[in-house]
C-alpha positions as MATLAB code, in Angstrom:
seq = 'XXXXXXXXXXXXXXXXXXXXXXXXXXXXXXXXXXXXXXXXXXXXXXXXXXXXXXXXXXXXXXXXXXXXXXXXXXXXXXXXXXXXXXXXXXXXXXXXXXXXXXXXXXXXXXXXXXXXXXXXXXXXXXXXXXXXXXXXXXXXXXXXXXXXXXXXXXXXXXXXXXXXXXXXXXXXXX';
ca = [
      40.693  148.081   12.791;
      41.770  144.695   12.833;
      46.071  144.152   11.472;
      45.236  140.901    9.944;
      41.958  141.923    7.959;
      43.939  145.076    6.976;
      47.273  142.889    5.815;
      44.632  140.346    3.995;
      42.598  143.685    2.347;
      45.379  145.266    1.267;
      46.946  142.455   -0.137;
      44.177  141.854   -2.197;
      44.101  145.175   -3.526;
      47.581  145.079   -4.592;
      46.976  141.509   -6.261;
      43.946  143.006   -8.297;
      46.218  145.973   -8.765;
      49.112  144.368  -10.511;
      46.746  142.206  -12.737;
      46.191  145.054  -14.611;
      49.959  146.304  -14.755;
      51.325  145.672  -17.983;
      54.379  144.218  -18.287;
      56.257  147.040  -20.214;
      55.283  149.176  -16.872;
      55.765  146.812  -14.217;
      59.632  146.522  -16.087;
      59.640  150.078  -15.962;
      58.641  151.005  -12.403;
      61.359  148.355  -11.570;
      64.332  149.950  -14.110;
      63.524  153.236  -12.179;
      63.614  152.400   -8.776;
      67.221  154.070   -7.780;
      69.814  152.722   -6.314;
      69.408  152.003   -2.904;
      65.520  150.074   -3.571;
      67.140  148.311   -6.328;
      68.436  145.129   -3.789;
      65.563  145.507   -1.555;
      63.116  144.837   -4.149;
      65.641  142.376   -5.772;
      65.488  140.169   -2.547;
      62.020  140.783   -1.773;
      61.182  139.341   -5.340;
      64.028  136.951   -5.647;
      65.144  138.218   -8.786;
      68.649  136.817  -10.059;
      71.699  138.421  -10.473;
      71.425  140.246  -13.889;
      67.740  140.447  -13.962;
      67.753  144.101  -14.482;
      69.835  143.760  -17.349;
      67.355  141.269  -19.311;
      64.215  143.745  -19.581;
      62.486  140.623  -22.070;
      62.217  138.816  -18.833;
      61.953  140.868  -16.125;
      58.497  141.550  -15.543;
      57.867  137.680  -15.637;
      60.858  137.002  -13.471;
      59.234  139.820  -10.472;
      55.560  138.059  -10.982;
      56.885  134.625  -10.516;
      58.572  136.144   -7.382;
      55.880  138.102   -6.056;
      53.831  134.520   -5.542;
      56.420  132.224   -4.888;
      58.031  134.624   -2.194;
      54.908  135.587   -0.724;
      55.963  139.330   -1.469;
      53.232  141.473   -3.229;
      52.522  143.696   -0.738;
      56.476  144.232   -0.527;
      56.883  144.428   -4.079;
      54.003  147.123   -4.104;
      55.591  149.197   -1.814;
      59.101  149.058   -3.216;
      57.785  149.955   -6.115;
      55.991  153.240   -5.380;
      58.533  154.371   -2.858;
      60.068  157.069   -5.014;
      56.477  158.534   -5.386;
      55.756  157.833   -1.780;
      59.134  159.991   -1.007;
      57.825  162.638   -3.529;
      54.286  163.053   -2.076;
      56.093  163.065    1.788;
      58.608  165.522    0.977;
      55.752  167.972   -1.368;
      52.812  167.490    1.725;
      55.451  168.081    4.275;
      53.452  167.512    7.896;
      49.992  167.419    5.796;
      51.872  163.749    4.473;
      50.832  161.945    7.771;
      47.081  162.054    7.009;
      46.707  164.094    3.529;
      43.425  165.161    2.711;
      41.343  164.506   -0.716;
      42.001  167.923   -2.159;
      45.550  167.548   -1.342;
      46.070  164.218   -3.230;
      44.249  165.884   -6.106;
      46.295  168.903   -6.189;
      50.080  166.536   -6.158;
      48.520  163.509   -8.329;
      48.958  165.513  -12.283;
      52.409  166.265  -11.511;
      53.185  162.739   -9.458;
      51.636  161.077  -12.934;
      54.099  162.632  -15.031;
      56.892  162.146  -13.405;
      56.647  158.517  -11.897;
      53.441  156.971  -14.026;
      50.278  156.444  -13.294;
      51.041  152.857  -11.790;
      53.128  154.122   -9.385;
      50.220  156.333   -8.151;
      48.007  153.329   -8.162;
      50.280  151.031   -6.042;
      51.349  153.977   -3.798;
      47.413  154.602   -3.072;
      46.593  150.630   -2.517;
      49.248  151.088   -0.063;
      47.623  153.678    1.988;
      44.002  152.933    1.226;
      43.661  151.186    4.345;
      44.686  153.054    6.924;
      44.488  157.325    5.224;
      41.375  158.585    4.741;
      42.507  160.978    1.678;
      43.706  157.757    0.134;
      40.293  155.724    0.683;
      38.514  158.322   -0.391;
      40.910  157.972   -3.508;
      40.707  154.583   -4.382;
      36.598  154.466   -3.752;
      35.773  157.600   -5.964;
      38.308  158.428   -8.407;
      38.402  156.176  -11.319;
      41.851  156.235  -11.824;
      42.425  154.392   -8.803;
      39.508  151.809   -8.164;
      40.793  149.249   -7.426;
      39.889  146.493  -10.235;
      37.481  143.324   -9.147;
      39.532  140.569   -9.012;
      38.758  137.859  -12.123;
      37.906  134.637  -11.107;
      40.738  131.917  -11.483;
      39.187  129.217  -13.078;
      40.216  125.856  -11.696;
      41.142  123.074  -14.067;
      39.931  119.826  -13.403;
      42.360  117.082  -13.829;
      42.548  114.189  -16.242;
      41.207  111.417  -14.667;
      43.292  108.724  -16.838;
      46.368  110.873  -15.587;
      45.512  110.739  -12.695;
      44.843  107.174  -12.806;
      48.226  106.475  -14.448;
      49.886  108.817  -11.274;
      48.512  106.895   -8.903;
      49.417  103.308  -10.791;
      53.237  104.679  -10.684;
      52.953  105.826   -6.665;
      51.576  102.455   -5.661;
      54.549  100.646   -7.987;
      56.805  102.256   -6.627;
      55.761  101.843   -2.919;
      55.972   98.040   -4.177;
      59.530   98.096   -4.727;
];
């Protein structure tokens, strides 16, 4: 396996994945993380001092973050480290390759107590490298990882652009 296809194919996956996080969960998964994740994740998204504290804005505020920082796949893993630590700690040595069945068998009780988002991002994470986890994301529909929609590119106005280049060329003048 090649790093850089894997960092680029993961990062995808975790892209596609938070398009269809909600805000009211993303919020969540962030107002749970304890303690010692809460700076981490804070840096890693650039979130402001406070930002915890407004929940109207806080999903927006870690989206904005993720892309202008770069930090989606960190974000993604932040976020479903308290299930990560709960399916390490449950699979004990089984955790550093867990089979299918094994997933299966922790997933109904990982669902209720960190959300079924968590899960998800927690399985893009590993879907890569585990095979219990690829086997996961390619054949349980829970955790398919969602095709990416198209971002549809917006031409520009030509007489504004027109106008913006007028001003440039003015003010080169000067």
């Amino acid at each position: 396996m090649n790093l850089a296809r894997d960092h680029i194919l993961v990062e995808r996956r975790f892209v596609a994945m938070f398009g269809v996080v909600t805000d009211e969960s993303l919020a969540a998964l962030a107002l749970a993380l304890p303690e010692k994740l809460r700076d981490p994740f804070a840096r890693s998204v650039g979130l402001r001092r406070g930002a915890f504290d407004d929940h109207a804005t806080l999903a927006s505020s870690i989206r904005s973050g993720m892309v202008a920082r770069k930090s989606i796949i960190d974000a993604g893993v932040l976020l479903s480290e308290p299930c990560t630590e709960f399916f390490v700690e449950t699979l004990g040595d089984a955790s550093d390759d867990p089979s299918y069945e094994d997933l299966l068998a922790l997933i109904p009780d990982a669902i209720d107590k960190f959300g079924l988002d968590a899960v998800r991002l927690m399985a893009v994470q590993y879907s890569v490298a585990l095979g219990g986890f690829r086997r996961l994301v390619n054949e349980d529909e829970r955790f398919k990882i969602p095709s990416a929609t198209p971002v549809a590119r917006v031409k520009p106005d030509a007489a504004a652009q027109a106008a913006k280049r007028a001003a440039r060329r003015e003010r080169r003048q000067r």
